[in-house]
PQR file with spaces between the fields and no chain letter, atoms N, CA, C, O and H, PARSE charges and radii, in Angstrom:
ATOM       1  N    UNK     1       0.816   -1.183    0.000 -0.4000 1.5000
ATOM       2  CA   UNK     1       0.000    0.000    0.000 -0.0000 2.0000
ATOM       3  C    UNK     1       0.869    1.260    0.000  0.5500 1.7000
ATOM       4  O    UNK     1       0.668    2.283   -0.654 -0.5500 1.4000
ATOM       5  N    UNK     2       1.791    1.026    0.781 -0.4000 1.5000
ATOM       6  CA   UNK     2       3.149    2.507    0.796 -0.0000 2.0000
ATOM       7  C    UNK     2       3.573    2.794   -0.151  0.5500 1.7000
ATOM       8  O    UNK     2       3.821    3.971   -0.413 -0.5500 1.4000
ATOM       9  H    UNK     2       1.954    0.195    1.313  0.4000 1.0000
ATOM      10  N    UNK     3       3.788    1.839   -0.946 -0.4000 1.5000
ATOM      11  CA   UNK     3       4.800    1.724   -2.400 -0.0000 2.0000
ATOM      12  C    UNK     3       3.537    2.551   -3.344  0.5500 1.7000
ATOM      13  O    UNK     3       3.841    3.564   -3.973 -0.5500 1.4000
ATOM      14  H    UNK     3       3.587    0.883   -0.733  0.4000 1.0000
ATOM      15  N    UNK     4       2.098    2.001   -3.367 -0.4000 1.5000
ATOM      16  CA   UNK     4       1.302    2.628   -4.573 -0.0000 2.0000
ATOM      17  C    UNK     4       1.184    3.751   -4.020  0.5500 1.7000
ATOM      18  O    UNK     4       1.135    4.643   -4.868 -0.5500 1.4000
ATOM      19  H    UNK     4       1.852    1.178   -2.856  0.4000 1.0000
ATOM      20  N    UNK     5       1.096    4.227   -2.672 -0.4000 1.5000
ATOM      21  CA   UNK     5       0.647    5.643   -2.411 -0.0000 2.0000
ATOM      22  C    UNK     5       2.047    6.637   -2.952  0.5500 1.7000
ATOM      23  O    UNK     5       1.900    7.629   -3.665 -0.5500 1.4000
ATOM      24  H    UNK     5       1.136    3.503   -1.983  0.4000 1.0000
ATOM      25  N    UNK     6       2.912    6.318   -2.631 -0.4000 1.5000
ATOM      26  CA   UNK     6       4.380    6.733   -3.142 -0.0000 2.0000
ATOM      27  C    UNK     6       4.092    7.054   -4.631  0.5500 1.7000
ATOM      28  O    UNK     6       4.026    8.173   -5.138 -0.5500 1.4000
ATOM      29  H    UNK     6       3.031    5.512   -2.051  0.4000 1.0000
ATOM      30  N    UNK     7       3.887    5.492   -5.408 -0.4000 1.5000
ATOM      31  CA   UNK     7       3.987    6.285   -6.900 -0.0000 2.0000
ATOM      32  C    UNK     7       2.747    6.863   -7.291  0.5500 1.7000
ATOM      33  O    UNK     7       2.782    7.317   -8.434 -0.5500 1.4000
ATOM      34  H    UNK     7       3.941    4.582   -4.996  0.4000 1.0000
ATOM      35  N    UNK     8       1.658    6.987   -6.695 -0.4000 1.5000
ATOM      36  CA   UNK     8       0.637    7.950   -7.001 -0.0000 2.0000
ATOM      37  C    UNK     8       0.995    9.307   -6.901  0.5500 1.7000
ATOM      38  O    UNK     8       0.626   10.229   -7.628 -0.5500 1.4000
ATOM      39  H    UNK     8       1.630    6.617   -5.766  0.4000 1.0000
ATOM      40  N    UNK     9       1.825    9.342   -5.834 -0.4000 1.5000
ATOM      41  CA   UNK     9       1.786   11.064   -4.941 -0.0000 2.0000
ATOM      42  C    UNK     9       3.177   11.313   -5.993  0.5500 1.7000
ATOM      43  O    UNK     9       3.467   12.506   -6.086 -0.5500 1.4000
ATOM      44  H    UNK     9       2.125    8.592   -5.244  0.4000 1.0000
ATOM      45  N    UNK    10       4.210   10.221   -6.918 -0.4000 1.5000
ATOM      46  CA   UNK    10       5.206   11.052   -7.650 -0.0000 2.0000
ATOM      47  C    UNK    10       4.425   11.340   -8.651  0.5500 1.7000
ATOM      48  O    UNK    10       4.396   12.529   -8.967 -0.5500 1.4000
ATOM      49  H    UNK    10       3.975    9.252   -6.843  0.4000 1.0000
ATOM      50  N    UNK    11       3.566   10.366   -9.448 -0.4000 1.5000
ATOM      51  CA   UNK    11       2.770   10.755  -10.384 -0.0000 2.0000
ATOM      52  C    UNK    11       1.960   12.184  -10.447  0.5500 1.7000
ATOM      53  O    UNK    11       2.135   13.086  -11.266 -0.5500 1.4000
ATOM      54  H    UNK    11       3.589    9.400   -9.191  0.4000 1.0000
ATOM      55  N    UNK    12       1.167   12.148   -9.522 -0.4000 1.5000
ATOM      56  CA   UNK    12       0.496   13.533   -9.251 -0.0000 2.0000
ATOM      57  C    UNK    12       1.166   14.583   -9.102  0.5500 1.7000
ATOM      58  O    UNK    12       0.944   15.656   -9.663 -0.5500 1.4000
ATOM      59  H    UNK    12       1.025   11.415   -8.856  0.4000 1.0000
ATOM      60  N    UNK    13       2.162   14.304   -8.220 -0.4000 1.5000
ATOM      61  CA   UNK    13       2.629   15.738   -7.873 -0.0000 2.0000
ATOM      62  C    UNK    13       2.867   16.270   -6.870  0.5500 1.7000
ATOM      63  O    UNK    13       3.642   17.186   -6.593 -0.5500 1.4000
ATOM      64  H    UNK    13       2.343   13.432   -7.765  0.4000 1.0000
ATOM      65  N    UNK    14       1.674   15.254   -5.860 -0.4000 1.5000
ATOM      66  CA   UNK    14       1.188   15.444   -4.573 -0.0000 2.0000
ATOM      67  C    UNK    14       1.771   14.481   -3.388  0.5500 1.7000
ATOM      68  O    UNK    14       1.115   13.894   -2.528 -0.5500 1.4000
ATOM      69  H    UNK    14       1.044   14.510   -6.086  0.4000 1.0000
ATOM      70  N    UNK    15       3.272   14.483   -3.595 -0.4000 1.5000
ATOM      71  CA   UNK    15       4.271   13.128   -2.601 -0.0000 2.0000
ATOM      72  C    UNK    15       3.714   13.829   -1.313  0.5500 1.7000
ATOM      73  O    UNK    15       2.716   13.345   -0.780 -0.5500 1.4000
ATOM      74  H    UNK    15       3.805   14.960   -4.294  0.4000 1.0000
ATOM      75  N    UNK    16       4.345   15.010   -0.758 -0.4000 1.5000
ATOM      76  CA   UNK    16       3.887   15.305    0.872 -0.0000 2.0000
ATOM      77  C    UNK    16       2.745   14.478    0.914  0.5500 1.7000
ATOM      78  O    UNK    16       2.713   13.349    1.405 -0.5500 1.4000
ATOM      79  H    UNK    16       5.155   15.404   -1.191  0.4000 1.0000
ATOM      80  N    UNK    17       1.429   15.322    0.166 -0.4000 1.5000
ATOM      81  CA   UNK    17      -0.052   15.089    0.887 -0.0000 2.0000
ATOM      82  C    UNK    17      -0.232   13.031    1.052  0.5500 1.7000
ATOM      83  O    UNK    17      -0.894   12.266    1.752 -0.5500 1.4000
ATOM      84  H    UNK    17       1.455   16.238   -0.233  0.4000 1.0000
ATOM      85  N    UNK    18       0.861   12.892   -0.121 -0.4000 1.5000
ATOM      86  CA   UNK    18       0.485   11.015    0.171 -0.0000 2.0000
ATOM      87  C    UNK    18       1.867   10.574    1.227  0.5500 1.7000
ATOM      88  O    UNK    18       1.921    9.346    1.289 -0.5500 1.4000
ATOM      89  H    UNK    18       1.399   13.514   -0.690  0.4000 1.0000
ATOM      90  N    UNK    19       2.522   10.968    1.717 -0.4000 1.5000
ATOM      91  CA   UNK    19       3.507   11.241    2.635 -0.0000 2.0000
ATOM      92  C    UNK    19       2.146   11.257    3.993  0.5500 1.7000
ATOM      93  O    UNK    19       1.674   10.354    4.683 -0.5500 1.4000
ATOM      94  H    UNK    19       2.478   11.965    1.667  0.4000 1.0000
ATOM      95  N    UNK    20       1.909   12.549    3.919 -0.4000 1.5000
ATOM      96  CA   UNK    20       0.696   13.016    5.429 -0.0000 2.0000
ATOM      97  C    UNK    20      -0.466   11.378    5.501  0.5500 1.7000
ATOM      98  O    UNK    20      -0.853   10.930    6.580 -0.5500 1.4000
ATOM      99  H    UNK    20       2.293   13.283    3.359  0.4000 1.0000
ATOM     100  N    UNK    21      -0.737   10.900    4.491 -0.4000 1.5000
ATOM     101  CA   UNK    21      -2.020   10.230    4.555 -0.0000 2.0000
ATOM     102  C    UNK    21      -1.440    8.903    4.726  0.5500 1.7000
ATOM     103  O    UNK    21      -2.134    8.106    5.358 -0.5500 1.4000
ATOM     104  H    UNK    21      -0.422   11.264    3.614  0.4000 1.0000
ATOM     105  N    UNK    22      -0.211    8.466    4.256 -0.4000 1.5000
ATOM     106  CA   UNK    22       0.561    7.645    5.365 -0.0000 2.0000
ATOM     107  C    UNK    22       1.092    7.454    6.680  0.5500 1.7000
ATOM     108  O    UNK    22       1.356    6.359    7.176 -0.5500 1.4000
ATOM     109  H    UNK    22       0.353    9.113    3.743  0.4000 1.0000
ATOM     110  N    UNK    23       1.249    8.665    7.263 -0.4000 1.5000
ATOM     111  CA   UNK    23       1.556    9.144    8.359 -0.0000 2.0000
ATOM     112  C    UNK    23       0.300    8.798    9.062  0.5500 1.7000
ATOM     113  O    UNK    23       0.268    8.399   10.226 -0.5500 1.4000
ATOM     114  H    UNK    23       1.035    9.554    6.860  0.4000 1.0000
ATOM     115  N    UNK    24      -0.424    8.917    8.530 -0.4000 1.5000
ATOM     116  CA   UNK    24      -2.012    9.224    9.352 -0.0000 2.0000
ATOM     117  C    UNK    24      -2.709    7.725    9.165  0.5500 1.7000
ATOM     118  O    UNK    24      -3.891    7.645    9.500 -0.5500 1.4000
ATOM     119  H    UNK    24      -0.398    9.241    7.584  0.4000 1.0000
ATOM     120  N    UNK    25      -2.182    6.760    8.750 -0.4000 1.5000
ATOM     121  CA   UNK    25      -2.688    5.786    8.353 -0.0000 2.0000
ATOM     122  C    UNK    25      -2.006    4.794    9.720  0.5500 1.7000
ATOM     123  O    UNK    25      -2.660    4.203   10.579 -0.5500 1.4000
ATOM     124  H    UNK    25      -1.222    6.825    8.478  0.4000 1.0000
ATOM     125  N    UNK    26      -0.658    4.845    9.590 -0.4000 1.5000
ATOM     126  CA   UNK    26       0.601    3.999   10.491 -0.0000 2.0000
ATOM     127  C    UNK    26       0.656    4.671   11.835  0.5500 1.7000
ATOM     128  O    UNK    26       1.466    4.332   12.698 -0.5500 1.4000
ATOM     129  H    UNK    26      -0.127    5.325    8.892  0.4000 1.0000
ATOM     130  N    UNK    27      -0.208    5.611   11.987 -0.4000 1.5000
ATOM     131  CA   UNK    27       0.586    6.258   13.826 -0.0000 2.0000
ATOM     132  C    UNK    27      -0.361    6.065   14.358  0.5500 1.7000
ATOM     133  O    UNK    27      -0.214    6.696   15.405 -0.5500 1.4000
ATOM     134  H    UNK    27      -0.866    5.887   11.286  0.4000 1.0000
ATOM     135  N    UNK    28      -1.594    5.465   14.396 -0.4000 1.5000
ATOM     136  CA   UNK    28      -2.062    4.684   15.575 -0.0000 2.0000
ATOM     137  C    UNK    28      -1.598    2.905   15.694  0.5500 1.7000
ATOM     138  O    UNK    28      -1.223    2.269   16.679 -0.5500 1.4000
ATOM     139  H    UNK    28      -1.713    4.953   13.546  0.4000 1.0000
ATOM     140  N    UNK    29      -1.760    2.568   14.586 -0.4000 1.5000
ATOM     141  CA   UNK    29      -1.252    1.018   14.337 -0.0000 2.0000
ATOM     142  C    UNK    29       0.540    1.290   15.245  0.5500 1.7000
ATOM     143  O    UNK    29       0.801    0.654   16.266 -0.5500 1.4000
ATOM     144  H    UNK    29      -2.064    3.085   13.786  0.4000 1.0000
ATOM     145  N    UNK    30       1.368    2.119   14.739 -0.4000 1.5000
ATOM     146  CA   UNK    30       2.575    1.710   15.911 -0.0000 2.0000
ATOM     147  C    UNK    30       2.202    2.480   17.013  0.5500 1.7000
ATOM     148  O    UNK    30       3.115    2.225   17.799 -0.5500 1.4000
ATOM     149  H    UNK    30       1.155    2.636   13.910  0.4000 1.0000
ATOM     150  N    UNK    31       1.202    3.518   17.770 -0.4000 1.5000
ATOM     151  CA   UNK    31       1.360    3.487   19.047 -0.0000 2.0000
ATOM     152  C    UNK    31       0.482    2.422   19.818  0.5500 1.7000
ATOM     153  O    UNK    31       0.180    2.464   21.011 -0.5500 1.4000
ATOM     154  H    UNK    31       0.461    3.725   17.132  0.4000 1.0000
ATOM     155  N    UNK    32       0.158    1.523   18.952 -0.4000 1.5000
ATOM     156  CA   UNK    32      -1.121    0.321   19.549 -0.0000 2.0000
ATOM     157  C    UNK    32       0.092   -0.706   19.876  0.5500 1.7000
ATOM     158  O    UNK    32       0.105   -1.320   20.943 -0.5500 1.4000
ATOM     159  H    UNK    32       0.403    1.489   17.983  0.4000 1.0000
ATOM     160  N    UNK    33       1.164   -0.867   18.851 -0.4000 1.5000
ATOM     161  CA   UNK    33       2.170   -1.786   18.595 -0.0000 2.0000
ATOM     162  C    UNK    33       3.266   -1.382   19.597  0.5500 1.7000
ATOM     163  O    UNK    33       3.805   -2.273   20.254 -0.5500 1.4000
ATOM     164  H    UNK    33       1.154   -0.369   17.984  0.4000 1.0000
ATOM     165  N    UNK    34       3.719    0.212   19.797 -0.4000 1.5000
ATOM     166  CA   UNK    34       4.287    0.257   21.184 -0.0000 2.0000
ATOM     167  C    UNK    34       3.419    0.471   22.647  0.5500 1.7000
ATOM     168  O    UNK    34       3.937    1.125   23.552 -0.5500 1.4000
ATOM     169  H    UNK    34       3.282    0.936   19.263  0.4000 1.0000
ATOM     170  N    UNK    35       2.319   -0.014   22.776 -0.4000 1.5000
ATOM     171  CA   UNK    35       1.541   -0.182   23.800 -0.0000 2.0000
ATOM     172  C    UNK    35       2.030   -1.510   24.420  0.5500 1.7000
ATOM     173  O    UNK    35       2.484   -1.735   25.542 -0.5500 1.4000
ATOM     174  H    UNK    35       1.898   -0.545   22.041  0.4000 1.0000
ATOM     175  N    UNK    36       1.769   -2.459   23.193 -0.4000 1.5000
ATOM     176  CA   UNK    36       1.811   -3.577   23.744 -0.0000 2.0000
ATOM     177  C    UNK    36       2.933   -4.403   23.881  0.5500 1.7000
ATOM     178  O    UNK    36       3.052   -5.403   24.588 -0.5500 1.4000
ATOM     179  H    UNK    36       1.400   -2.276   22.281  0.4000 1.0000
ATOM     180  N    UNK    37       3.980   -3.724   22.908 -0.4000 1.5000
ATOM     181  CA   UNK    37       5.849   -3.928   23.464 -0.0000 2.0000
ATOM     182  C    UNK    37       6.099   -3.505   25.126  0.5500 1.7000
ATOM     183  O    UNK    37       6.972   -4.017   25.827 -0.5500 1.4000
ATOM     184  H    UNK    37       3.884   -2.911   22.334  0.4000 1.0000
ATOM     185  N    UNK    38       5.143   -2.469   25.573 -0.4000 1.5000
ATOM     186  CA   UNK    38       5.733   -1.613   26.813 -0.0000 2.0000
ATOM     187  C    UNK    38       4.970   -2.606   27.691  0.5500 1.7000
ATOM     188  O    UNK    38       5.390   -2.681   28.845 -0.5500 1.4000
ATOM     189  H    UNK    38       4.435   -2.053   25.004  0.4000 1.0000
ATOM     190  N    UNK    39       4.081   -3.272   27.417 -0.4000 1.5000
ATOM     191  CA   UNK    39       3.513   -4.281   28.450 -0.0000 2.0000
ATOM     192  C    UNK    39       3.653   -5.516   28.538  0.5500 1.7000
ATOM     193  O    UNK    39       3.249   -6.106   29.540 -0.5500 1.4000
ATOM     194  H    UNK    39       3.740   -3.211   26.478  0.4000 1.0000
ATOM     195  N    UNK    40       4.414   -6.341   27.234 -0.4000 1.5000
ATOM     196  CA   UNK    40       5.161   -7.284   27.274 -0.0000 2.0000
ATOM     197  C    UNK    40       6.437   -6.900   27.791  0.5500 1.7000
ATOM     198  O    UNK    40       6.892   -7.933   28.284 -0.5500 1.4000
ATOM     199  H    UNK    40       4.741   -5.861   26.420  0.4000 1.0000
ATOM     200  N    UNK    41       7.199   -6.044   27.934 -0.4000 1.5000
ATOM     201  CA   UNK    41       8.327   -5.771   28.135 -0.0000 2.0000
ATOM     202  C    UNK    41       8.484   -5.492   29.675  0.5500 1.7000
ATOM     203  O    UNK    41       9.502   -5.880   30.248 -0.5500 1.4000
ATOM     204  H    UNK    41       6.830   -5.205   27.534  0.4000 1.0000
ATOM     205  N    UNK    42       7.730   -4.986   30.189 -0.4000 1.5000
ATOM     206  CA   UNK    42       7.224   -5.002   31.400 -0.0000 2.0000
ATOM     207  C    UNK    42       7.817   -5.661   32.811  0.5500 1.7000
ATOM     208  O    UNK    42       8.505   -5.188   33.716 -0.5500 1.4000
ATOM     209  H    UNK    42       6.903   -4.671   29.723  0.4000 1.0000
ATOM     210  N    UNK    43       7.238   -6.960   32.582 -0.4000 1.5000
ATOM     211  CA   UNK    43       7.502   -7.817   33.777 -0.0000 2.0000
ATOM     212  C    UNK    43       8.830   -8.352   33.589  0.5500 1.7000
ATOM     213  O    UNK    43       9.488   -8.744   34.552 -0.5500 1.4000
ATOM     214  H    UNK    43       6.679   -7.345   31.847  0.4000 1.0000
ATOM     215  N    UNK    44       9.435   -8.406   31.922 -0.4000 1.5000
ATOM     216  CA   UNK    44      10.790   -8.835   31.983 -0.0000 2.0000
ATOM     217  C    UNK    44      11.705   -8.325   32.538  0.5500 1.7000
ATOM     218  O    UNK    44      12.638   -9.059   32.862 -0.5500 1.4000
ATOM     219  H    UNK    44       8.901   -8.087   31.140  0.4000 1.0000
ATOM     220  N    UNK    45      11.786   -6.569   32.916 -0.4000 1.5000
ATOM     221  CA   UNK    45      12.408   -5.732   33.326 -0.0000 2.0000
ATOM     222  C    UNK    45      11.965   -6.241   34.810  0.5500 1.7000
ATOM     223  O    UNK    45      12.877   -6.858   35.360 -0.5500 1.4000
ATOM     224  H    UNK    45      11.028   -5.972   32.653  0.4000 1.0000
ATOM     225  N    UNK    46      11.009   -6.147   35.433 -0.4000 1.5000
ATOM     226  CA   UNK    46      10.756   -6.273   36.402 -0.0000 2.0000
ATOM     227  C    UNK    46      11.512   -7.690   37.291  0.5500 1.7000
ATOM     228  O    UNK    46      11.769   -7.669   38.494 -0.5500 1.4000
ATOM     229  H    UNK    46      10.268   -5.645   34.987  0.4000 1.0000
ATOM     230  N    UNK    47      11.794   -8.969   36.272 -0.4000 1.5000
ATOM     231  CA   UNK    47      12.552   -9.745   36.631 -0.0000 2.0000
ATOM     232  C    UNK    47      13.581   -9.520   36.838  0.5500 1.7000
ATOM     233  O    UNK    47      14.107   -9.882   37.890 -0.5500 1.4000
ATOM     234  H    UNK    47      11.585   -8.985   35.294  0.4000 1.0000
ATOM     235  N    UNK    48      14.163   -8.909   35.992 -0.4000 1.5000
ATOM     236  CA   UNK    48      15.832   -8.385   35.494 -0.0000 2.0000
ATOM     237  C    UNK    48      16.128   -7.720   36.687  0.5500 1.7000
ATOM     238  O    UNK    48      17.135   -7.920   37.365 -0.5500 1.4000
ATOM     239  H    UNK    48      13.736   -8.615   35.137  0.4000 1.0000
ATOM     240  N    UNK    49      15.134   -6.838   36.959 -0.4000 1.5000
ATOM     241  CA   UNK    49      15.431   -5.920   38.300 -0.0000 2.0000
ATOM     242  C    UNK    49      15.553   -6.511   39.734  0.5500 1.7000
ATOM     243  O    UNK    49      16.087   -5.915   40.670 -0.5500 1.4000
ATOM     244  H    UNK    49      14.315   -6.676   36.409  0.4000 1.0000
ATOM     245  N    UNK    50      15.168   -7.367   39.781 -0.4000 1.5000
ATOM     246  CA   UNK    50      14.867   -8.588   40.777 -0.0000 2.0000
ATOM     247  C    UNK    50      16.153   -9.190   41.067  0.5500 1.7000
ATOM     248  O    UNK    50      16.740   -9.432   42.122 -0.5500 1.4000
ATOM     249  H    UNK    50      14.734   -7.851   39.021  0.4000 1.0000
ATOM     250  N    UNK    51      16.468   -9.388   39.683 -0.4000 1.5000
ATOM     251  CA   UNK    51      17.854  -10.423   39.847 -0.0000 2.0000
ATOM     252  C    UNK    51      18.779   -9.504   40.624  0.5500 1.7000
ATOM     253  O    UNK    51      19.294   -9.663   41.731 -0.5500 1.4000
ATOM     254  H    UNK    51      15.991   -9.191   38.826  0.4000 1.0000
ATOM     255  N    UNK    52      18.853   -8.550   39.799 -0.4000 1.5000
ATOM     256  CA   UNK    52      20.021   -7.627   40.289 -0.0000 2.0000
ATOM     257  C    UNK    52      20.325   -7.085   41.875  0.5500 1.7000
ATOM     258  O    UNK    52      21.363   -7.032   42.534 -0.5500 1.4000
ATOM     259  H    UNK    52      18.435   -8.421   38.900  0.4000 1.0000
ATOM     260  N    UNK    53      18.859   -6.692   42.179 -0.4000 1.5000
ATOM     261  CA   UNK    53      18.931   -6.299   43.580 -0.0000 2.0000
ATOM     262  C    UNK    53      18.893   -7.585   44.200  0.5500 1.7000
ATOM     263  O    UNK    53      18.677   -7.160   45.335 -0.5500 1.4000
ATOM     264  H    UNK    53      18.016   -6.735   41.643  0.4000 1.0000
ATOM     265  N    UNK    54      18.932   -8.797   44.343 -0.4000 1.5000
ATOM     266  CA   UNK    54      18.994  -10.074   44.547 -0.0000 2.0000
ATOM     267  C    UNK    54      20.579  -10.758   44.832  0.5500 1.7000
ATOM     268  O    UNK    54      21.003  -11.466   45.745 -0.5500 1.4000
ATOM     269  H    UNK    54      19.107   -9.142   43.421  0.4000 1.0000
ATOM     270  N    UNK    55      21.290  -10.134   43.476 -0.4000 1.5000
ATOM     271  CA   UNK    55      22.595  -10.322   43.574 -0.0000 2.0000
ATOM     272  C    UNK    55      23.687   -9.687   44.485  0.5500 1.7000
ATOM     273  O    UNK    55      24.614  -10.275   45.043 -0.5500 1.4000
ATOM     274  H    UNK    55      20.946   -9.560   42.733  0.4000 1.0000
ATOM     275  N    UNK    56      23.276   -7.911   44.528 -0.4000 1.5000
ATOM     276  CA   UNK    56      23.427   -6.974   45.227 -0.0000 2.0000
ATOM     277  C    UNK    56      23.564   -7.383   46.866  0.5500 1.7000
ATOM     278  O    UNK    56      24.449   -7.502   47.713 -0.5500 1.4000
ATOM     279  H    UNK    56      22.524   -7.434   44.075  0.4000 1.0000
ATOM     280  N    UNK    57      21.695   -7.555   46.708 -0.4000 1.5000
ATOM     281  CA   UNK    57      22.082   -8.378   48.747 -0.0000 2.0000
ATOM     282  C    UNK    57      22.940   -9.608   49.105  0.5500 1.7000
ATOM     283  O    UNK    57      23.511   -9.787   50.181 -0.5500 1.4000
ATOM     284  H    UNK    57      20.977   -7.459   46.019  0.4000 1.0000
ATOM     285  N    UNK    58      22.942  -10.552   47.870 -0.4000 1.5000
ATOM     286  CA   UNK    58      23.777  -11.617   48.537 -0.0000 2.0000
ATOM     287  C    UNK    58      25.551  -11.555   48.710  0.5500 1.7000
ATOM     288  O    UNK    58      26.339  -12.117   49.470 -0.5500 1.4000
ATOM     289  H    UNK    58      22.478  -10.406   46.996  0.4000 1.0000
ATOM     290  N    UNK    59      25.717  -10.442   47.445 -0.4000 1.5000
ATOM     291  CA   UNK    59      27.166  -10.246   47.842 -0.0000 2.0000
ATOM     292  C    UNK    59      27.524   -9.194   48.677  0.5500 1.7000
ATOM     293  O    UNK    59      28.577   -8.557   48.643 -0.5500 1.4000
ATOM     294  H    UNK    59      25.077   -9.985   46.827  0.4000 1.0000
ATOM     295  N    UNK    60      26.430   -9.029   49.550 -0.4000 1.5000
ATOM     296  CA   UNK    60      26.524   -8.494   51.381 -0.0000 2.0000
ATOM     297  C    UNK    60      27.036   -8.999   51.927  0.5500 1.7000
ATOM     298  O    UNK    60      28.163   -9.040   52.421 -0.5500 1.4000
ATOM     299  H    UNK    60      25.574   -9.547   49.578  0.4000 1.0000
ATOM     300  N    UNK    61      25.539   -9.848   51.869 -0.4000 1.5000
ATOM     301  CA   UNK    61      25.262  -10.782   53.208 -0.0000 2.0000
ATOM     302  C    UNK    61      26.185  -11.727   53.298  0.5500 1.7000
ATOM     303  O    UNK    61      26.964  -11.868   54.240 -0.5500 1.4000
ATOM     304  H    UNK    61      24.624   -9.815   51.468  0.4000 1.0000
ATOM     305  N    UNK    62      26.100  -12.577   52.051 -0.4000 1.5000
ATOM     306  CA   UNK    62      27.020  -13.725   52.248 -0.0000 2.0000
ATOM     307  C    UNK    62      28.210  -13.609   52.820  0.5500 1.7000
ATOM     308  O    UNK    62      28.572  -14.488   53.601 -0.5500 1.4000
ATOM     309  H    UNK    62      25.467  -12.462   51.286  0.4000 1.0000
ATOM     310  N    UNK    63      29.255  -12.214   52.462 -0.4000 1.5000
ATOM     311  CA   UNK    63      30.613  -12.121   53.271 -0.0000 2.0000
ATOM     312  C    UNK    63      29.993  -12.291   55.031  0.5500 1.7000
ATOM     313  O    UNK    63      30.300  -13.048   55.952 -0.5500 1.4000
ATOM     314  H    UNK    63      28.961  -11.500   51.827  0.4000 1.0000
ATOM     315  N    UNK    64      29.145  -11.334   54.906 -0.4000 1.5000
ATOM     316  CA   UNK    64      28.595  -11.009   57.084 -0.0000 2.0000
ATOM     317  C    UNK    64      28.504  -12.411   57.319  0.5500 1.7000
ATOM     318  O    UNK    64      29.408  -12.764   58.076 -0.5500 1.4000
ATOM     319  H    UNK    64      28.896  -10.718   54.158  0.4000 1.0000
ATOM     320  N    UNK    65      27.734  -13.381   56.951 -0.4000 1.5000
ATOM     321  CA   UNK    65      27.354  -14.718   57.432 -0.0000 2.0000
ATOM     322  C    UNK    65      28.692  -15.460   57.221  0.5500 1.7000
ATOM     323  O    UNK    65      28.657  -16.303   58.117 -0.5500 1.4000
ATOM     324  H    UNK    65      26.999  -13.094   56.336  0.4000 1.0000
ATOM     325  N    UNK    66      29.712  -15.611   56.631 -0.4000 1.5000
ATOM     326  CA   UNK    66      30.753  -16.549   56.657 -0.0000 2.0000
ATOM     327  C    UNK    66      31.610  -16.132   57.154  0.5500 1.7000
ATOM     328  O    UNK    66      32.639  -16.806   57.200 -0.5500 1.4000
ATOM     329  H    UNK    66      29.740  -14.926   55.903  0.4000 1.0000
ATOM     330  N    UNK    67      31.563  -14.851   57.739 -0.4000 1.5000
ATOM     331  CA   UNK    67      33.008  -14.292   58.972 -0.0000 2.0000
ATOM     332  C    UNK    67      32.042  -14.350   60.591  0.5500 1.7000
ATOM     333  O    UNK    67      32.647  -14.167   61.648 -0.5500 1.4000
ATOM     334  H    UNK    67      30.727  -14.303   57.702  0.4000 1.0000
ATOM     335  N    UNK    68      30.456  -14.636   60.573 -0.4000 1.5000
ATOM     336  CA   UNK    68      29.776  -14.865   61.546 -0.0000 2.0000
ATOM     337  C    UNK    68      30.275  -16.257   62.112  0.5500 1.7000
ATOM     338  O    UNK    68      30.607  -16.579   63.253 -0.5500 1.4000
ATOM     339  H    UNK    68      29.965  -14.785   59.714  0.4000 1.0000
ATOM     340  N    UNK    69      30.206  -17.070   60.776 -0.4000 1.5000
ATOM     341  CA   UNK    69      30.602  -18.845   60.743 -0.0000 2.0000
ATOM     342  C    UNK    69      32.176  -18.891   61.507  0.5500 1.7000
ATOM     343  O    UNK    69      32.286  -19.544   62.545 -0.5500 1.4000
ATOM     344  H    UNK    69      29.936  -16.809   59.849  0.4000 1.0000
ATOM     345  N    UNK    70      33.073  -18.348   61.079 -0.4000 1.5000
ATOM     346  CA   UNK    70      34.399  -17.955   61.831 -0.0000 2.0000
ATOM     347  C    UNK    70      34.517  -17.611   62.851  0.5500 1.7000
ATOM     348  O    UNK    70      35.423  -18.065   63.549 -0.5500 1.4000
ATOM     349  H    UNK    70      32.984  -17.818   60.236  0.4000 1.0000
ATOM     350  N    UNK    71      33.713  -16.753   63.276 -0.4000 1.5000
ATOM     351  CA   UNK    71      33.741  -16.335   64.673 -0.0000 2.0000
ATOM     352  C    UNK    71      33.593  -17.377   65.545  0.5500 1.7000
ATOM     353  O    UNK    71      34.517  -17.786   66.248 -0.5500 1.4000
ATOM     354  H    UNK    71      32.978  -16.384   62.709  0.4000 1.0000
ATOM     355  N    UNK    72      32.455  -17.845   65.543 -0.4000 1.5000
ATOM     356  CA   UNK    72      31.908  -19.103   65.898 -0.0000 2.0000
ATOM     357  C    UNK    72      32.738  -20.539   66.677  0.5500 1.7000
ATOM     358  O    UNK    72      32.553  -21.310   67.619 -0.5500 1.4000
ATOM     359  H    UNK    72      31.704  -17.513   64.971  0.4000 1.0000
ATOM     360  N    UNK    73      33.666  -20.301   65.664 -0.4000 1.5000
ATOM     361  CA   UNK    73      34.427  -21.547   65.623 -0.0000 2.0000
ATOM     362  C    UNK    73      35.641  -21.035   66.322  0.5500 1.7000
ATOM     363  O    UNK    73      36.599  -21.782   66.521 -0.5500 1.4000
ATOM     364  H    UNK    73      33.816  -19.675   64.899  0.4000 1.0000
């Protein structure tokens, strides 16, 4: 459909106005299409973020708890 509106609008004369009526055709279809990237994408980040602060506490803790284990002994 891009390609015939293209050589219509060189034919005519009129590339912008078939330029605009493409524009106006595709910018709800990709903000529907980045709607639903941002909500699939979502919880993966939300994992990712998980891990990290996950990793963060254990290479705390774990040193505190194995010089606790030393003491101990």
């Amino acid at each position: 459909m891009v390609i015939q509106l293209i050589n219509t609008g060189e034919r005519t004369g009129r590339l912008g106005e078939m330029f605009e009526q493409i524009a106006d055709f595709y910018d709800p279809e990709i903000e529907y299409t980045m709607r639903n990237l941002t909500s699939l994408l979502e919880p993966a980040m939300l994992l990712v973020m998980g891990g990290i602060v996950t990793f963060i506490a254990l290479s705390v803790l774990l040193p505190i708890f194995n010089l606790i284990n030393v003491i101990r002994r």
